[in-house]
C-alpha positions as CSV (number, residue, x, y, z in Angstrom):
1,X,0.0,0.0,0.0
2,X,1.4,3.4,-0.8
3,X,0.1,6.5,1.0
4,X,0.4,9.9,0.2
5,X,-0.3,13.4,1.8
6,X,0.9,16.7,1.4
7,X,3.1,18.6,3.4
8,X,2.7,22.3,4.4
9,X,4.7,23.5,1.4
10,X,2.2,21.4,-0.7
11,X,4.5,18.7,-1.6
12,X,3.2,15.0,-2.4
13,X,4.9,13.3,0.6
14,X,4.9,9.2,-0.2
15,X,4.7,6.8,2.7
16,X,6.1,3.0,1.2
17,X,5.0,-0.2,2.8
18,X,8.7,-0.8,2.7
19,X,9.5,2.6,4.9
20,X,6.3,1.7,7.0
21,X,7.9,-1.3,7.6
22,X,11.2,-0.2,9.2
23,X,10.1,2.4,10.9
24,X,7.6,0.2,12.5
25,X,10.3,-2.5,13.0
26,X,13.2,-0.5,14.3
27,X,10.5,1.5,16.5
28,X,8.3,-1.3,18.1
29,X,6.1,2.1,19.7
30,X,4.7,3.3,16.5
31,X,2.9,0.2,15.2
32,X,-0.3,0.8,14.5
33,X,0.5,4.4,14.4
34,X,0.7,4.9,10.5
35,X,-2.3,7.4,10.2
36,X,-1.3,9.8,12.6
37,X,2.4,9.6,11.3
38,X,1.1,11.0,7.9
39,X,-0.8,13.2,10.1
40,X,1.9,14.8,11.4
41,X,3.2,15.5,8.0
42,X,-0.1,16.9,6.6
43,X,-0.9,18.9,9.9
44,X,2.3,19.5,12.2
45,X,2.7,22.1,15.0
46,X,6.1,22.9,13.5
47,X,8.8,21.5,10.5
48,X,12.4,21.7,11.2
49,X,15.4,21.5,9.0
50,X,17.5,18.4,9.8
51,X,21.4,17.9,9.1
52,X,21.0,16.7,5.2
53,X,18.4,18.6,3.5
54,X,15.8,16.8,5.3
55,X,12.7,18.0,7.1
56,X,11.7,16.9,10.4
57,X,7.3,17.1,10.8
58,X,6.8,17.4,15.0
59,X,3.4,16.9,16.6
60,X,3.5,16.9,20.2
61,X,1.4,13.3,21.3
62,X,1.3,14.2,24.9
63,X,2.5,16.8,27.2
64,X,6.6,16.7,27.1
65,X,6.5,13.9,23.8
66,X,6.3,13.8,20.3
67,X,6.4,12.2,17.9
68,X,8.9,13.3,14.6
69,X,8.3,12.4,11.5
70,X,11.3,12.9,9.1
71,X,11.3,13.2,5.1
72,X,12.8,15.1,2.1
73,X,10.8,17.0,-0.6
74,X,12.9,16.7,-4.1
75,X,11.0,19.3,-5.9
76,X,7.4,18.3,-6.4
77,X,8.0,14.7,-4.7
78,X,8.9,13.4,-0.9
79,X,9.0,10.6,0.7
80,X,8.8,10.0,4.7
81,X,12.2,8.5,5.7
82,X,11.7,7.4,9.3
83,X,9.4,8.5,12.1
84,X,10.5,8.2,16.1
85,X,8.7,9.4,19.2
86,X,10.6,11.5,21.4
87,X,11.1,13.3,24.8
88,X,13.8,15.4,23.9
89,X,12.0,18.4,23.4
90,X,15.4,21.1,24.2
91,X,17.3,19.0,21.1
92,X,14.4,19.6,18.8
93,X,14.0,23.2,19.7
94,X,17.8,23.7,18.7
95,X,17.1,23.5,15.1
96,X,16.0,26.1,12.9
97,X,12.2,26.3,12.2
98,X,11.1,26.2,8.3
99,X,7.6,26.2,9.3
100,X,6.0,28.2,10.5
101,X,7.8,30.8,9.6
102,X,10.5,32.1,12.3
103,X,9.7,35.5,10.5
104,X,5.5,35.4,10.8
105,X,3.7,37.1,13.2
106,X,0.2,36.2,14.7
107,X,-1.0,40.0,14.3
């Protein structure tokens, strides 16, 4: 099965049984979370850049945890590369913010 949804920059984001498959292997916590890992990369609270051009979705899944979704957009394609819950909320928020904008105001 292949799933697709789009990211906040409107990018197709793919989702292969073969990623689904080691994410969900290699992190025992998210099986039977598939939905709301393409959740997180239709509807995050925030996207931020990781080390190698990738992006990293975050949706926080209760308070102090999240869960991080990471994938690369190649022009008008992406696919999710792994996903991994997380309580190491002060290493996320060292990375720089793509979405939404660090420059946007709520005015």
């Amino acid at each position: 099965m292949l799933d697709v949804v789009r990211s906040v920059s409107g990018t197709p984001i793919r989702l292969t049984d073969e990623r689904w498959a080691h994410i969900a292997e290699g992190h025992c916590e998210l099986a039977g979370l598939r939905s709301a890992l393409l959740r997180v990369v239709a509807d995050p609270e925030e996207v931020l850049a990781g080390a190698a051009g990738e992006r990293l979705a975050v949706r926080e899944v209760e308070a102090g945890k999240a869960l991080v979704v990471v994938y690369r957009e190649d022009g008008d394609d992406g696919f999710v590369i792994t996903a991994f819950l997380t309580r190491r909320m002060a290493s996320l928020a060292r990375r720089r913010r793509l979405w939404p904008s660090p420059t946007s105001s709520s005015t």
